[in-house]
C-alpha positions in Angstrom: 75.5 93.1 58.0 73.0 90.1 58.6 73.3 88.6 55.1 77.1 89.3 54.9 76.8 87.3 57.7 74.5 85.0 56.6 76.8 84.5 53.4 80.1 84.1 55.1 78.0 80.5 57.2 75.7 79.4 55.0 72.1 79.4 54.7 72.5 75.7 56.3 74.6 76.7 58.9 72.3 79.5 60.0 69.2 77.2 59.9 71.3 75.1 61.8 72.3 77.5 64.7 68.4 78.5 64.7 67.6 75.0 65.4 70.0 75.2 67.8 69.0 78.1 70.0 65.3 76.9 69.4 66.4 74.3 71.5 68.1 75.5 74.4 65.0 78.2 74.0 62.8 74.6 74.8 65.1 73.2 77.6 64.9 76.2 79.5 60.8 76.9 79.1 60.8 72.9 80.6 63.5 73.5 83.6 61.6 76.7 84.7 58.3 74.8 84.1 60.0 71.7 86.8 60.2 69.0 84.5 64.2 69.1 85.0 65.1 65.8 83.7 63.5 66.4 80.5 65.1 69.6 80.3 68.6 68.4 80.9 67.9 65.6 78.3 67.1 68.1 75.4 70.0 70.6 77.0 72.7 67.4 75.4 71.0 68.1 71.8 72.3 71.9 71.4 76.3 71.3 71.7 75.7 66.9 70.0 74.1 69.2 67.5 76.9 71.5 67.2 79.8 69.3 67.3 78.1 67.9 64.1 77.9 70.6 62.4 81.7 71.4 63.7 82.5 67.8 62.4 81.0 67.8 58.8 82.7 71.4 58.4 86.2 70.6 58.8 85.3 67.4 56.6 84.1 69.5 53.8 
């Protein structure tokens, strides 16, 4: 199941989406830890990161 699914997105992709939940993993460990400004600054990586990857897909 994991490498049909790992087929169907793209080695890339899934890297990607790692990368991703590594760092909204990160923002919250910060927000908890009260450094809440930094927190919300690496928060706007996750979706800029996405709609990248969003972008460059429907340009492929």
């Amino acid at each position: 199941m994991l490498k049909e699914f790992i087929r169907k997105l793209g080695i890339m992709n899934c890297i990607m989406l790692l990368v991703v939940l590594s760092i909204i993993i990160v923002s919250e460990v910060l927000f908890l830890s009260g450094n809440k400004l930094d927190a919300i600054f690496i928060a706007f990586w996750a979706p800029t990161i996405l709609g990248f990857m969003i972008y460059f897909k429907m340009n492929e």
